[in-house]
C-alpha positions as CSV (number, residue, x, y, z in Angstrom):
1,X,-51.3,-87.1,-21.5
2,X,-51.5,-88.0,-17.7
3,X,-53.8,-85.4,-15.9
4,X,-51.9,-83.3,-14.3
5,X,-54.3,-81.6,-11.4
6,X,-57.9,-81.7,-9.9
7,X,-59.9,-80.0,-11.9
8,X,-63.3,-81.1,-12.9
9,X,-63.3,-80.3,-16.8
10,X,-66.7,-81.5,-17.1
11,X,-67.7,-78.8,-14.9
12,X,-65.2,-76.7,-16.1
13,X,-67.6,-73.3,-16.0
14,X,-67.0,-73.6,-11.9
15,X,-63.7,-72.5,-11.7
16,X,-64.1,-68.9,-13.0
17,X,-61.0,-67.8,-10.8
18,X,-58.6,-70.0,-12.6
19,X,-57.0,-67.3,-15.1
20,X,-56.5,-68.9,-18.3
21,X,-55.4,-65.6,-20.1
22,X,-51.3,-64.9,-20.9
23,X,-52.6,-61.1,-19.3
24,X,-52.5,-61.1,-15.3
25,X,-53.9,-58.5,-13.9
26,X,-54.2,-59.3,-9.8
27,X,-55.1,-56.7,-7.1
28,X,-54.1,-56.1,-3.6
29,X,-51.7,-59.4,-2.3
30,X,-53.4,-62.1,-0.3
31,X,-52.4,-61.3,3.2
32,X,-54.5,-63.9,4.9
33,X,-53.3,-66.6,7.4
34,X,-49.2,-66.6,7.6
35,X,-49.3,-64.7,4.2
36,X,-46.3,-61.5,4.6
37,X,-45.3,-58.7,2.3
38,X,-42.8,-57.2,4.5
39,X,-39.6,-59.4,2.9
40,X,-38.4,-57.2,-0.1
41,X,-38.3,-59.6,-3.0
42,X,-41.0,-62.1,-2.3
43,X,-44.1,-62.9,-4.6
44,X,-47.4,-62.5,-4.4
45,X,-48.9,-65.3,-3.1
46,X,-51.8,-65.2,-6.0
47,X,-48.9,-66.7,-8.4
48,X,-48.0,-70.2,-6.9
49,X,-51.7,-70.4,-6.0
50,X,-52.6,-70.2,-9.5
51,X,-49.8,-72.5,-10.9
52,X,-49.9,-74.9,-8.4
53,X,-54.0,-75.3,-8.7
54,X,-53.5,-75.9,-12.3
55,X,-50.5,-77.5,-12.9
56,X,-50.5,-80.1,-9.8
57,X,-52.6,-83.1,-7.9
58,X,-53.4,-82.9,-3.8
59,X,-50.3,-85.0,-2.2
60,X,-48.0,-83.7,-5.3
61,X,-44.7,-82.6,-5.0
62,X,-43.9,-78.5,-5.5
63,X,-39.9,-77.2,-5.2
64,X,-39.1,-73.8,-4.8
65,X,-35.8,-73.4,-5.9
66,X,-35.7,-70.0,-4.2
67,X,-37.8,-69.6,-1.4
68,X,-37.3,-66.6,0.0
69,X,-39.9,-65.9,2.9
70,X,-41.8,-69.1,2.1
71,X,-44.5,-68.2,0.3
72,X,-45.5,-71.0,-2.2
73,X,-44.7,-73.7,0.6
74,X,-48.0,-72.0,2.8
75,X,-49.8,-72.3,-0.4
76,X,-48.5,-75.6,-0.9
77,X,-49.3,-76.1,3.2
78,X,-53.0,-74.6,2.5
79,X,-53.6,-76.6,-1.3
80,X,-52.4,-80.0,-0.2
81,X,-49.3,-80.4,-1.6
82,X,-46.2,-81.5,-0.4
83,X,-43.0,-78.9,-0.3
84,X,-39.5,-78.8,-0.8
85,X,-38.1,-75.0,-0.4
86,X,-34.2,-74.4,-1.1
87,X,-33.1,-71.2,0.5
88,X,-29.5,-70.2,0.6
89,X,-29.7,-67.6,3.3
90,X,-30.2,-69.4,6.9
91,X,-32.0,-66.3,8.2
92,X,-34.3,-66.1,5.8
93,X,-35.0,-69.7,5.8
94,X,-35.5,-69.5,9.5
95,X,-38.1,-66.7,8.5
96,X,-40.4,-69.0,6.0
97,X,-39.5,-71.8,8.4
98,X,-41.8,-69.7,11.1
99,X,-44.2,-68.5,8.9
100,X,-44.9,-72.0,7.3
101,X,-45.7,-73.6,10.2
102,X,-48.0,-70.4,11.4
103,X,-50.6,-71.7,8.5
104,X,-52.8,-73.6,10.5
105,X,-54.7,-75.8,7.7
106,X,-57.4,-78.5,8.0
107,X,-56.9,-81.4,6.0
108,X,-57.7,-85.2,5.9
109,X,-55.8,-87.2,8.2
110,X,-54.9,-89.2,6.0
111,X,-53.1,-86.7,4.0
112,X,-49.8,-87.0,5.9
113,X,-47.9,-84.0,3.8
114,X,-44.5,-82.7,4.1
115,X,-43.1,-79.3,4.0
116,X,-38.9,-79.4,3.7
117,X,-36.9,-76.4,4.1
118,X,-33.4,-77.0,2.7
119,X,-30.5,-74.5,3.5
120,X,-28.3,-74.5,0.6
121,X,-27.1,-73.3,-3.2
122,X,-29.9,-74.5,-5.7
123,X,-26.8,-74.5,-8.3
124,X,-24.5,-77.5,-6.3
125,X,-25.3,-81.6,-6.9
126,X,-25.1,-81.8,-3.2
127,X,-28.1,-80.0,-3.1
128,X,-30.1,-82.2,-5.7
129,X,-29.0,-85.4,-4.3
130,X,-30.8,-83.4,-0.6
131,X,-33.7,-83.6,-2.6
132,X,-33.7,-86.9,-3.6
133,X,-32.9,-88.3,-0.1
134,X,-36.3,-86.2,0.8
135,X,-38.0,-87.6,-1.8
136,X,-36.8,-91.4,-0.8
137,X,-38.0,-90.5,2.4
138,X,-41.3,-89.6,1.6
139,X,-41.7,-92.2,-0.8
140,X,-41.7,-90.2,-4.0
141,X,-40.0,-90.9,-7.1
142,X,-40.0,-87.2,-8.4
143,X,-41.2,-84.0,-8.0
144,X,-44.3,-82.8,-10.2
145,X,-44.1,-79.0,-10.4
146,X,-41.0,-76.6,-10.0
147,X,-40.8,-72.4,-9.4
148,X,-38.3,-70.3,-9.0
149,X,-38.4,-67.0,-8.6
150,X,-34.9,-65.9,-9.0
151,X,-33.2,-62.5,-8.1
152,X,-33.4,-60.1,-11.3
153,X,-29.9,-59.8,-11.5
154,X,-28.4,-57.1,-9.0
155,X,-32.1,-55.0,-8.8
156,X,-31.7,-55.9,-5.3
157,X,-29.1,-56.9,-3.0
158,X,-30.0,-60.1,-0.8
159,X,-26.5,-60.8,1.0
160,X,-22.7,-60.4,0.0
161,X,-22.5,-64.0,-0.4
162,X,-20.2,-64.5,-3.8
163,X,-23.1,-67.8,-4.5
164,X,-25.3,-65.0,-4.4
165,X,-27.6,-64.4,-7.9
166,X,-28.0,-61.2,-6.9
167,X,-23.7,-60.5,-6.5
168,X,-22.9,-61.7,-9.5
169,X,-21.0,-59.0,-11.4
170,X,-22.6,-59.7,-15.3
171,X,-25.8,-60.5,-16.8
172,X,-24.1,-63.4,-18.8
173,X,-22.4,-64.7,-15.1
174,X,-26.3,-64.5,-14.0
175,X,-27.4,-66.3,-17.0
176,X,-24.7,-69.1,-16.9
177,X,-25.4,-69.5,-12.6
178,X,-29.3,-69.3,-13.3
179,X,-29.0,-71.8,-16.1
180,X,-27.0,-74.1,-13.7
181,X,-30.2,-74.1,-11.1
182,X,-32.6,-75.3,-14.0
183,X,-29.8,-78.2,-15.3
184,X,-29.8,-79.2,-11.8
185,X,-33.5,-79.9,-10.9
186,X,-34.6,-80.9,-14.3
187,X,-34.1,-84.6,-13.7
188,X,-36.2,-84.3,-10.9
189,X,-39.2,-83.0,-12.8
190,X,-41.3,-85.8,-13.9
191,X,-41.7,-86.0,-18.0
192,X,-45.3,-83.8,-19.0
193,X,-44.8,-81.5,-16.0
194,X,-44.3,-78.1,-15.7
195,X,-41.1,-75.8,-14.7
196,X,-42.6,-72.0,-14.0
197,X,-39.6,-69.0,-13.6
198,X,-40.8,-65.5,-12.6
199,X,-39.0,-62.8,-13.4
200,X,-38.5,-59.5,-14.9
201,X,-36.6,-56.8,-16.7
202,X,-34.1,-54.6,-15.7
203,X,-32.2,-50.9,-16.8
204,X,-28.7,-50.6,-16.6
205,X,-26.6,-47.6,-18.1
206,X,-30.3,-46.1,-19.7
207,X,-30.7,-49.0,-21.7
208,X,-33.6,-51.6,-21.1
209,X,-31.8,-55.5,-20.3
210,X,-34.8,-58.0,-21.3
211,X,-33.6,-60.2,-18.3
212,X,-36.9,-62.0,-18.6
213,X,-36.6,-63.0,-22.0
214,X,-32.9,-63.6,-21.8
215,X,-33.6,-66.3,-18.8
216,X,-36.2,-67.6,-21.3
217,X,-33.6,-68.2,-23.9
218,X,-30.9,-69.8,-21.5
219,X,-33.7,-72.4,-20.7
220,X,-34.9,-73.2,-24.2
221,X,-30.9,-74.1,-24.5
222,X,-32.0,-77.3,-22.8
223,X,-33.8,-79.7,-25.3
224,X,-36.2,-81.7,-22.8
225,X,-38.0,-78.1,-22.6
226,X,-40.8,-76.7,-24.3
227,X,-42.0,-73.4,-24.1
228,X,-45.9,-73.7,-23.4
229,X,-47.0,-69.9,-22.1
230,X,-45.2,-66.1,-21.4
231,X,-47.7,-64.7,-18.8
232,X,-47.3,-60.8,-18.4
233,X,-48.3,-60.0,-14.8
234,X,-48.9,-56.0,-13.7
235,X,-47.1,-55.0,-10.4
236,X,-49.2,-53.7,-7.5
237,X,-47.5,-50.9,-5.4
238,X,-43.8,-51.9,-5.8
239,X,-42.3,-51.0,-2.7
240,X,-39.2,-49.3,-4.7
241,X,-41.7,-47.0,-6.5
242,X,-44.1,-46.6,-3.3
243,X,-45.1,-42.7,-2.2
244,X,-42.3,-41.6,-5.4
245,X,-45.1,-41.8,-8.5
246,X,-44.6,-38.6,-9.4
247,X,-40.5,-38.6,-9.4
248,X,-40.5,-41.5,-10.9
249,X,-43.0,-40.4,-13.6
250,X,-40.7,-36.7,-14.0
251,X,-37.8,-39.3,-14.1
252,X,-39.4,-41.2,-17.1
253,X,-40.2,-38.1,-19.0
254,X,-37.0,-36.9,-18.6
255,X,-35.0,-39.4,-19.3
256,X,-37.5,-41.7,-22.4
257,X,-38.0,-44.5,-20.8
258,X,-41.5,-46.3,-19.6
259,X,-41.7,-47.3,-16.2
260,X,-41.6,-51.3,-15.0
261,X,-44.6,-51.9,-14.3
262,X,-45.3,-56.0,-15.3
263,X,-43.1,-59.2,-14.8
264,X,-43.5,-62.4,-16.3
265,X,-44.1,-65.9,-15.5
266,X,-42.5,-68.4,-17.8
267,X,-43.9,-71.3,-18.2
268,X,-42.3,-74.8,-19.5
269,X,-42.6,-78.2,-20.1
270,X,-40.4,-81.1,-19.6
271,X,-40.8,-83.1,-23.2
């Protein structure tokens, strides 16, 4: 098996803050250098750090198939790794596009890395064949690590786009558009390397939907995958729950259910 990042096993007892446990339990968001939490939807910044410091080389290759505010390209920007970001909203690209190039980072000169910004709908072949011409560009024959971090379904409303995730009027129509997004990169991922989805669950009508583990299925559907982890992450002060603990904790009494209080990060391998 090719080695897939830049970690010194021999000395593997240094890197103490790499987790290695499928239980994530992360405190207050990074907020340093161009690092945000003010765009509703976006990650913590602690997840594509992790991924990408285990799962990828300096002068690799990361896509974000939904980029939102542009938070794994900074890490990418602040790591050494080259990124492509795919954002179908122009404001919002215009937003990461800012913040990206706000992460001042200190790197060898000879490092000459790249950080592309794409407007467009992850599902379409125009899109893919964007990312190729980037990658002929650069001089790269693939791409080594993927993460998307889609919408969970309709939880919250990004636009009134119909190409919209977050519009689209079933969990099955989400599934099938979703599943389109992963048939459309996979080629792109080289053979060994790692596709990462976060994502979590959703109520609708009282009943508990298991998005996550219905977006996990809808992968496995395509054979050159392999499931290799299902990481449970706890959420830190979720901005929908923030200052209401105890209505939504009278709520959950009320009404039996448990309130959300992890996601997942699902974590592949291209055969």
């Amino acid at each position: 098996m090719p080695k897939i990042n830049d970690l010194n096993l021999k000395n593997w007892k240094e890197h103490q803050d790499i987790l290695t446990d499928s239980l994530w339990i992360i405190g207050e968001r990074d907020k340093s250098g161009a690092h945000k939490g003010d765009y509703h939807g976006n990650f913590i910044p602690q997840i594509p750090n992790q991924l990408i410091r285990r799962f990828t080389k300096k002068g690799d290759v990361v896509l974000d198939a939904f980029l939102g505010s542009g938070t794994t390209l900074i890490e990418c920007k602040r790591l050494s790794r080259n990124g492509i970001g795919i954002e179908l909203l122009p404001k919002i690209a215009e937003m990461a596009k800012q913040r990206i190039s706000q992460e001042v980072v200190l790197f060898d000169s000879k490092d000459k890395l790249f950080s592309t910004i794409l407007i467009a709908d992850s599902a379409k072949e125009a899109t893919r064949k964007k990312i190729e011409e980037v990658l002929i560009n650069h001089g790269k024959q693939g791409v080594q690590f993927i993460i998307m971090h889609p919408p969970y379904h309709d939880i919250i409303k990004f636009s009134d786009r119909p190409d919209d995730l977050s519009n689209t009027k079933s969990v099955q129509e989400f599934l099938k558009l979703f599943g389109d997004v992963v048939s459309n990169f996979l080629n792109l991922l080289e053979r060994k390397h790692y596709l990462a989805v976060v994502i979590g669950d959703k109520y609708a009508n009282s009943e508990w939907v298991p998005l996550g583990f219905m977006a996990m299925q809808e992968i496995l559907n395509r054979d050159n995958l392999i499931l290799k982890s299902i990481l449970v992450k706890n959420m830190v002060n979720n901005r929908a729950k923030r200052n209401q603990e105890h209505l939504w904790r009278y709520r959950a009494l009320v009404g039996g259910f448990y309130i959300f209080r992890h996601e997942y990060i699902l974590l592949f391998q291209k055969r």
